[in-house]
MDTraj code that builds the backbone (N, CA, C; nanometers):
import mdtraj as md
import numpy as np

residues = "UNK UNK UNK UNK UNK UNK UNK UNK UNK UNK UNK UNK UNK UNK UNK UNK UNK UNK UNK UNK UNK UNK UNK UNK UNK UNK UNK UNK UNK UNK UNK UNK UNK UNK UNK UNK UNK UNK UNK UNK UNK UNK UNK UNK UNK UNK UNK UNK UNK UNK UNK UNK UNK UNK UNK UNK UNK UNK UNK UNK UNK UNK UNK UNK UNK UNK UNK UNK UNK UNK UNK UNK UNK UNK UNK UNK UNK UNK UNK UNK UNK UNK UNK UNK UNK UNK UNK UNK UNK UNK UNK UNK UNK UNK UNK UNK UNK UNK UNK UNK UNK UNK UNK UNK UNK UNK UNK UNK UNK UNK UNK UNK UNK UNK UNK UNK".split()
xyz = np.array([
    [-7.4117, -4.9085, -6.1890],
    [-7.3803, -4.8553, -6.0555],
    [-7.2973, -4.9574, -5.9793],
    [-7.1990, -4.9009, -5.9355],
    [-7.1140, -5.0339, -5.8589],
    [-7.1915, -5.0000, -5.7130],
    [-7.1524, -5.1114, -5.6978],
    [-7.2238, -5.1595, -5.5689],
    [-7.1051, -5.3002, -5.4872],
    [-7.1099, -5.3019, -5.3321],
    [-7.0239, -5.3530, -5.2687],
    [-7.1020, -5.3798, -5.1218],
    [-7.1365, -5.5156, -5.1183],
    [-7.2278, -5.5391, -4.9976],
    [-7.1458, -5.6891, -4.9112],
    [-7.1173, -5.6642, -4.8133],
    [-7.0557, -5.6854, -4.6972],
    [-7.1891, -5.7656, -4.6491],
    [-7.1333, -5.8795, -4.6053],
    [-7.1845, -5.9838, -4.4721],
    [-7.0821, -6.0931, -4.4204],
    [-7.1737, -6.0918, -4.3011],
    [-7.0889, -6.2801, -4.2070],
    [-7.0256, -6.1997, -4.1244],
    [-7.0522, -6.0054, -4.0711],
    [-6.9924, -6.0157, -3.9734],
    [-7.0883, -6.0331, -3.8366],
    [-7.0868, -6.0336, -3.7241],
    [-7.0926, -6.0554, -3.5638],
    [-7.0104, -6.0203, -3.4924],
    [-7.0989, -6.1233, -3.3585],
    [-7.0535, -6.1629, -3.2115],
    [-7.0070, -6.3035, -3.2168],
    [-6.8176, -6.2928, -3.2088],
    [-6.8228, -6.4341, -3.1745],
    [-6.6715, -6.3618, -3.0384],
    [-6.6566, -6.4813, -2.9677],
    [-6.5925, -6.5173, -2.8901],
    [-6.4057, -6.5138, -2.9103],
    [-6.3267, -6.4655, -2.7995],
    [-6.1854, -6.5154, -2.8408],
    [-6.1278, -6.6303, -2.8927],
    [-6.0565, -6.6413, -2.9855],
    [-6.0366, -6.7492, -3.0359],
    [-6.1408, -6.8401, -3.1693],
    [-6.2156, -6.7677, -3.1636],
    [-6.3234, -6.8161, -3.2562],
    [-6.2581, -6.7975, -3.4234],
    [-6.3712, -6.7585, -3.4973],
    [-6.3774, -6.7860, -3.6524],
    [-6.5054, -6.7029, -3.7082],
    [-6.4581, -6.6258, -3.7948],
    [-6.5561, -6.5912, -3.9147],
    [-6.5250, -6.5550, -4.0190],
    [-6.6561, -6.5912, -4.1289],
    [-6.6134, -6.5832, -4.2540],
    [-6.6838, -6.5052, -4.3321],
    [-6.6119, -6.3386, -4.3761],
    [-6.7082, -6.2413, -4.4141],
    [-6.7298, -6.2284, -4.5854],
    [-6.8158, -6.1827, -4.6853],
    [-6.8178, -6.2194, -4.7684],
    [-6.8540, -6.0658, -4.8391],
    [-6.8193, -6.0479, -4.9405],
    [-6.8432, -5.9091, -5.0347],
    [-6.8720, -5.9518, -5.1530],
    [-7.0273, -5.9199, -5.1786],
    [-7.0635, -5.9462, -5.2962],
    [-7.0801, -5.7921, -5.3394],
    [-7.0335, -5.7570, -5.5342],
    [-7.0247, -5.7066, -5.5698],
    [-7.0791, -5.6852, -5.7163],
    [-7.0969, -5.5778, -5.7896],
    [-7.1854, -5.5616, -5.8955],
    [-7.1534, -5.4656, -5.9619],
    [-7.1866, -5.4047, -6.0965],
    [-7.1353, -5.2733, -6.1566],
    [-6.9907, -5.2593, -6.2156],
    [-6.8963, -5.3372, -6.2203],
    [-6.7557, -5.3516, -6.2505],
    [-6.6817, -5.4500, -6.2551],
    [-6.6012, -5.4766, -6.3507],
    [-6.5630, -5.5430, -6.3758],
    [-6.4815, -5.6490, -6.3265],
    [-6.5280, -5.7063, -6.1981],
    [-6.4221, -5.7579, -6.0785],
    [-6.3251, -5.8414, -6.0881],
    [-6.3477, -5.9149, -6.1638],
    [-6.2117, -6.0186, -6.2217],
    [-6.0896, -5.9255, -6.2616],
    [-6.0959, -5.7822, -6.2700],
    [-5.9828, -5.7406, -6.3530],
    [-5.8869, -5.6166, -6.2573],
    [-6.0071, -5.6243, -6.1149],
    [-5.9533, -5.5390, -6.0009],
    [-5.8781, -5.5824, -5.8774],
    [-5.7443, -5.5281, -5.8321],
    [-5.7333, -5.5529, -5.7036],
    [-5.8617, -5.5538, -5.6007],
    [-5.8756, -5.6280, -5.5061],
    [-5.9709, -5.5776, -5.3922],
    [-5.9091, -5.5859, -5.2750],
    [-5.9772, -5.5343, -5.1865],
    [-5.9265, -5.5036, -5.0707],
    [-6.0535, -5.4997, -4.9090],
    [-6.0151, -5.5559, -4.8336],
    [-6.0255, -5.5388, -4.7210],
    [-5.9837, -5.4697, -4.6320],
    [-6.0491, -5.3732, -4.5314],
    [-5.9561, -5.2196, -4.4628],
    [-6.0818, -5.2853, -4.3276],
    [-6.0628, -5.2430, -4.2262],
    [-6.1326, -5.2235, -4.1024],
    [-6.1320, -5.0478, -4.0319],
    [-6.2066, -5.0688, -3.9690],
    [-6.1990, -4.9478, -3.8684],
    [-6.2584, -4.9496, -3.7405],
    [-6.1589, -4.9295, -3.6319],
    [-6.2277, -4.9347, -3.4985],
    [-6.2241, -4.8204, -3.4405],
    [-6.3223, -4.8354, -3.3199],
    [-6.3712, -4.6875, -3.2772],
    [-6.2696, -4.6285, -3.2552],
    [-6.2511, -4.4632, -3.3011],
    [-6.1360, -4.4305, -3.2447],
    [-6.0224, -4.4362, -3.3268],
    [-6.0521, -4.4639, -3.3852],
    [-5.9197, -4.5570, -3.5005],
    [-5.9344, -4.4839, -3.6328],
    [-5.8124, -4.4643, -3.7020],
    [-5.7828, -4.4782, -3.8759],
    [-5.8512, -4.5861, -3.9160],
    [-5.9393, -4.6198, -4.0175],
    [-5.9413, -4.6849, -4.1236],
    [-5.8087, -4.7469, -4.1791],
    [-5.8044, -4.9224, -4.1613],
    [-5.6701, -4.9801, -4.1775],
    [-5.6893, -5.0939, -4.2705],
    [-5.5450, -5.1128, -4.3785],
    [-5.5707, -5.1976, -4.4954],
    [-5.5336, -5.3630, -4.4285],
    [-5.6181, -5.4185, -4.4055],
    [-5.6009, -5.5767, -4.3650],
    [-5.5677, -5.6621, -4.4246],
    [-5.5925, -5.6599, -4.5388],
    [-5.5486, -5.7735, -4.6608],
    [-5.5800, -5.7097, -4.8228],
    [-5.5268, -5.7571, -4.9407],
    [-5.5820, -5.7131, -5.0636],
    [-5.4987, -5.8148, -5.0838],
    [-5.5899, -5.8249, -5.2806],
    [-5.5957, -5.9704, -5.3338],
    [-5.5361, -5.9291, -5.4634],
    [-5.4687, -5.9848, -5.5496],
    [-5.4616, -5.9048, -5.6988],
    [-5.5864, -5.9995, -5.7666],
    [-5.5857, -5.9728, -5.9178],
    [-5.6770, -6.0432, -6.0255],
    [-5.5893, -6.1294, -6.0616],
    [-5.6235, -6.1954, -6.1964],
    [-5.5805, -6.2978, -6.2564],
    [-5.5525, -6.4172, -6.1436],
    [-5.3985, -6.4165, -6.1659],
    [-5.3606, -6.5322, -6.0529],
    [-5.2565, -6.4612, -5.9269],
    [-5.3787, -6.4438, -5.8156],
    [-5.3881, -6.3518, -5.7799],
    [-5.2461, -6.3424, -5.6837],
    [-5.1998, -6.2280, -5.6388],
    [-5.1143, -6.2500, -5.5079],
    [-5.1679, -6.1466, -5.4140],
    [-5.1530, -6.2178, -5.3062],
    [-5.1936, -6.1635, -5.1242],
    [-5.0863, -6.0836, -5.0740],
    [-5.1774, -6.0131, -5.0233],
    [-5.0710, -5.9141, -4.9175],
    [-5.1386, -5.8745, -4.7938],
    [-5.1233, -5.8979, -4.7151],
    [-5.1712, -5.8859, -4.5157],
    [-5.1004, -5.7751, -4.4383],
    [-5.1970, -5.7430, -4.3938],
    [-5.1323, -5.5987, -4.2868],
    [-5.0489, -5.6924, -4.1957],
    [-5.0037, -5.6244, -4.0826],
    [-4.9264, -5.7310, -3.9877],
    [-5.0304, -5.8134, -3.9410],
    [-5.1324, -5.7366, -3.8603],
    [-5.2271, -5.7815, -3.7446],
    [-5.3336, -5.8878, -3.8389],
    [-5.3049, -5.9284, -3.9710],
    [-5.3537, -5.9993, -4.0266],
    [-5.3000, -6.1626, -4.0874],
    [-5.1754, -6.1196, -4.0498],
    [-5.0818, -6.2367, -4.1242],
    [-5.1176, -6.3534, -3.9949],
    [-5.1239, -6.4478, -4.0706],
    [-5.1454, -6.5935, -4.0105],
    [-5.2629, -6.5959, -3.9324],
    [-5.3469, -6.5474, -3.9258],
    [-5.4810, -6.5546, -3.8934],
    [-5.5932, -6.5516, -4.0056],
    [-5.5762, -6.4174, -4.0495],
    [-5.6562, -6.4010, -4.2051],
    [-5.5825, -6.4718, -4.3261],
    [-5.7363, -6.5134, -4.4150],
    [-5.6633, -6.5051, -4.5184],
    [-5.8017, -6.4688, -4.6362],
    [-5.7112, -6.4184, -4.7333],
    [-5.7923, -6.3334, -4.8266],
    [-5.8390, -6.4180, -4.9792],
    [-5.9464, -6.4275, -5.0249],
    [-6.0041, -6.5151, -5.1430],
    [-6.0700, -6.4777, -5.2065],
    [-6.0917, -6.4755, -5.3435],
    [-6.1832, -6.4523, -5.4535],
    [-6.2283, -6.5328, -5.5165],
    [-6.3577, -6.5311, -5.5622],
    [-6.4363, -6.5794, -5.6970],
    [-6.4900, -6.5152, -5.7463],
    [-6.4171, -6.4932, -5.9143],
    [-6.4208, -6.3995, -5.9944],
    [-6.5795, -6.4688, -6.0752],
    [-6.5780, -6.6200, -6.0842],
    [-6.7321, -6.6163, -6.1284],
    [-6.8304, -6.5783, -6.0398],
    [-6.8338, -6.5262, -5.9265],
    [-6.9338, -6.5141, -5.8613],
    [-6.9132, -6.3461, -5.8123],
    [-6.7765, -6.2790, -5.8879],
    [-6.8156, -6.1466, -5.8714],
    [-6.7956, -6.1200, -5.7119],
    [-6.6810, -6.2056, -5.6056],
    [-6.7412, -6.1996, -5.4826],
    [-6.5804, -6.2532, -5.4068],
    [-6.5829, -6.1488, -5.3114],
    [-6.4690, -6.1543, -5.2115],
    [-6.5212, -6.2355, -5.0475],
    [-6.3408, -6.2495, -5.0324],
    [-6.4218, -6.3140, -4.9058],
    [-6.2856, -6.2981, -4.7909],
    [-6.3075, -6.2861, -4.6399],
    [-6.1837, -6.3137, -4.5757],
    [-6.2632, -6.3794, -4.4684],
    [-6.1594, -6.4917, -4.4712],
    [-6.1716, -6.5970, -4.3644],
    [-6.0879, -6.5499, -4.2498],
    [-6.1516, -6.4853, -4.1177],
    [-6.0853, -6.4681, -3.9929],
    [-6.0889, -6.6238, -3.8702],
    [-5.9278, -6.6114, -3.8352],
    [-5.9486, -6.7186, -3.7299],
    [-5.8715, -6.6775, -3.6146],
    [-5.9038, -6.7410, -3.4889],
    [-5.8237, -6.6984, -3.3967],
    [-5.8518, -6.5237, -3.3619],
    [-5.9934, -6.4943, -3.3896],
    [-6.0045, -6.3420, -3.3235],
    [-5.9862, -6.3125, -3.2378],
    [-5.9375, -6.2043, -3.1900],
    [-5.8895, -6.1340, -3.0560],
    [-6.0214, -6.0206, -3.0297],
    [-5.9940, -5.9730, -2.9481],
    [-6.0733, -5.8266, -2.9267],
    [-6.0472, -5.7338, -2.9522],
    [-5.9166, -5.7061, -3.0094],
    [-5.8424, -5.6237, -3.0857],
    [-5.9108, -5.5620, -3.2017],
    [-5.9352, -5.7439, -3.2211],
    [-6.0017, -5.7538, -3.4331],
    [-6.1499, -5.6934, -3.4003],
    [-6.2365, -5.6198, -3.2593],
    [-6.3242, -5.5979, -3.2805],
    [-6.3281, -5.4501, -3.4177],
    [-6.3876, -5.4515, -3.4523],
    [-6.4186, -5.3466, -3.5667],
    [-6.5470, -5.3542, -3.6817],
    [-6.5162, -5.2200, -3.7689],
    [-6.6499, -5.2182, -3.8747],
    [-6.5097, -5.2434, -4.0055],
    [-6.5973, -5.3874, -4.0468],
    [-6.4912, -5.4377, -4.1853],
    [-6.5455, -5.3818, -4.3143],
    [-6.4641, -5.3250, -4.4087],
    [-6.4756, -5.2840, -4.5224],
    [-6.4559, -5.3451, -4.6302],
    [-6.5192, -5.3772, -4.7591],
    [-6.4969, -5.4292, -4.8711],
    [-6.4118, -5.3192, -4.9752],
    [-6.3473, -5.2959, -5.0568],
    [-6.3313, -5.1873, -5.1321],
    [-6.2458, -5.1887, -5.2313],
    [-6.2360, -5.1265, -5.3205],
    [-6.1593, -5.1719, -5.4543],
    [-6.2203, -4.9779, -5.5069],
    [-6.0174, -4.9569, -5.5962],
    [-6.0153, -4.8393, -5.6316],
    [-6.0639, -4.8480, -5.8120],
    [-6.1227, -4.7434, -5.8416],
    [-6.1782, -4.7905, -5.9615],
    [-6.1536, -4.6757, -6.0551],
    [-6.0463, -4.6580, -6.1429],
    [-5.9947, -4.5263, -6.2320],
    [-5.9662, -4.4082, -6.1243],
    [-6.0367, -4.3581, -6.0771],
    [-5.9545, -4.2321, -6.0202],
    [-6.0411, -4.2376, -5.8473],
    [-6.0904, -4.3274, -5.7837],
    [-6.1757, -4.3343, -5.6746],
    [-6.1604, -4.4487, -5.6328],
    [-6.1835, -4.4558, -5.4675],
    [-6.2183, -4.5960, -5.4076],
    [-6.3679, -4.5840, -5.3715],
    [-6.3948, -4.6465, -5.3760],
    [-6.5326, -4.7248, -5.3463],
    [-6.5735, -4.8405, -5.2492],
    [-6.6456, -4.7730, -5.1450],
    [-6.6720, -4.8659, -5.0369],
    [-6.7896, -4.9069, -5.0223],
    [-6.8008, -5.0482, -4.9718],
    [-6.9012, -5.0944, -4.8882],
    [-6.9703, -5.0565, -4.8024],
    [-7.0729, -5.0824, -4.7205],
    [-7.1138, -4.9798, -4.6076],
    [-7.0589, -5.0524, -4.4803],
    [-6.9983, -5.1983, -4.4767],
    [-6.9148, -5.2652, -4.4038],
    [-7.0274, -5.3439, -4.2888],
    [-6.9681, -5.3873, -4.2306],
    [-7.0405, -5.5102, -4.1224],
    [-6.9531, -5.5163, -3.9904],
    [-6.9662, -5.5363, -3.8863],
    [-6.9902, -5.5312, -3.7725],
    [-6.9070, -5.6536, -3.7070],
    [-6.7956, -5.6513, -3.6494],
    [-6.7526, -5.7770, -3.6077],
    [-6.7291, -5.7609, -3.4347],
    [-6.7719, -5.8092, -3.3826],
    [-6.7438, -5.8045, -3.2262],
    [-6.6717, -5.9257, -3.1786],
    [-6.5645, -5.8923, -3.1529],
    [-6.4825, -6.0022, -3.0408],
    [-6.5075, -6.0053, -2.8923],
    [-6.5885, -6.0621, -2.8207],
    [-6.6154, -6.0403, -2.7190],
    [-6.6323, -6.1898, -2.6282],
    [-6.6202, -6.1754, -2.4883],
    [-6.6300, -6.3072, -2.3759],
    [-6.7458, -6.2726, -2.3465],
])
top = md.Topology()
chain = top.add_chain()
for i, resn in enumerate(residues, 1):
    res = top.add_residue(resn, chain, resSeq=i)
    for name in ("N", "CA", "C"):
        top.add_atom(name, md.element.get_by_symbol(name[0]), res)
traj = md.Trajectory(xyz[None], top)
């Protein structure tokens, strides 16, 4: 059963830092793109960053470039994006997710609040 579990999100402050983490199970993760998407209230579901396998290459939505950045460890089966410099913008519910033969497959996501 694949499985995709999301943490490290919160309440932090403008300008702050967090570092969210997707641990994963059931598939073969070293051999999948993954991906990070958000969604805020009100909002489309939006792709923030994705990672390739092997040696991997990054790709960032706009509202992600030079703030985020996107990382894997394939021995540990486990994604990660380091946010810095949050706005209130970046408040949202963050998604882990990776498409797998004919489906994507999500996380149930975590909770990030940018707030004063």
């Amino acid at each position: 059963q694949v499985q995709l579990v999301e943490s490290g999100g919160g309440l932090v402050m403008p300008g702050g830092s967090l570092r969210l983490s997707c641990a994963t199970s059931g598939f073969g993760f070293r051999h999948y793109v993954m991906s990070w998407y958000r969604q805020a209230p009100g909002k489309e579901r939006e792709l923030i960053a994705e990672i390739g396998s092997g040696n991997p290459w990054k790709n960032y939505g706009a509202d992600a470039k030079g703030r985020f950045t996107i990382s894997r460890d394939n021995a540990k089966n486990s994604l990660y994006l380091q946010m810095n410099n949050l706005k209130p913008e970046d408040t949202a519910v963050y998604y882990c997710s990776v498409f797998l033969d004919t489906r994507r497959v999500w996380g149930q996501g975590t909770q990030v609040t940018v707030s004063s």
